[in-house]
C-alpha positions in Angstrom: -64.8 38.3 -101.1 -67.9 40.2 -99.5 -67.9 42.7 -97.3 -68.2 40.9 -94.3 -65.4 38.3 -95.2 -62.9 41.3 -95.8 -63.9 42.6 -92.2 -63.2 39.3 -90.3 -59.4 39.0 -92.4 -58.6 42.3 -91.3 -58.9 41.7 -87.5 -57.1 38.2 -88.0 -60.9 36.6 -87.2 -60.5 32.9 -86.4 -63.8 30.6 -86.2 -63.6 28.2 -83.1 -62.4 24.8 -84.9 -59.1 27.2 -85.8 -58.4 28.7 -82.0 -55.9 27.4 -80.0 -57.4 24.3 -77.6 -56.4 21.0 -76.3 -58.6 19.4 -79.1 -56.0 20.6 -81.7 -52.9 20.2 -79.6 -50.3 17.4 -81.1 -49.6 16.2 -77.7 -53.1 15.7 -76.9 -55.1 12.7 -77.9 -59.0 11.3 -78.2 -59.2 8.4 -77.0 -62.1 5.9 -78.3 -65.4 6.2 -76.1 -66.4 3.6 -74.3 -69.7 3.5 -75.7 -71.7 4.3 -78.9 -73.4 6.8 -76.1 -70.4 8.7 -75.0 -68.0 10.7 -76.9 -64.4 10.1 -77.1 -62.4 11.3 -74.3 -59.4 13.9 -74.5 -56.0 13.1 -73.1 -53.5 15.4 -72.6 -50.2 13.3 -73.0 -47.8 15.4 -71.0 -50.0 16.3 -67.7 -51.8 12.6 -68.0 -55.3 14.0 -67.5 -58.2 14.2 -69.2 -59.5 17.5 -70.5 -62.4 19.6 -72.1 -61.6 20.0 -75.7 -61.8 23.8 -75.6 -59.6 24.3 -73.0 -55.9 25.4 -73.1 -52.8 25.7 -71.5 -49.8 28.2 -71.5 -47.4 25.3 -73.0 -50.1 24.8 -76.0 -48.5 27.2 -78.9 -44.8 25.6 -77.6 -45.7 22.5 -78.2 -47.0 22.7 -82.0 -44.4 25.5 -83.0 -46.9 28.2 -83.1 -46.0 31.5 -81.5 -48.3 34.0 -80.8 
């Protein structure tokens, strides 16, 4: 491992695609766009909207058994 990778492990460094967010929530789900010129649209299941896929709730880490 280099330097750098060492650093980011031992302050727990997360890269955005691994951070808590609706887009990685079980409950939440894409649905398919409704053309090839949109992309697909994020549902949240339990509050029946649609959401931003970086945004996040308080109920998030509950609902996927992660604690933290």
């Amino acid at each position: 491992m280099s330097g750098i990778d060492n650093a980011k492990k031992g302050m727990g460094w997360k890269a955005q695609n691994e951070r808590a967010a609706c887009r990685n929530c079980k409950r939440a789900e894409f649905e398919k766009p409704i053309s090839v010129d949109r992309a697909p649209s994020l549902r949240c299941t339990p509050g029946g909207f649609y959401t931003q896929p970086y945004a996040i709730c308080d109920q998030w880490a509950d609902w996927v058994g992660v604690r933290g």
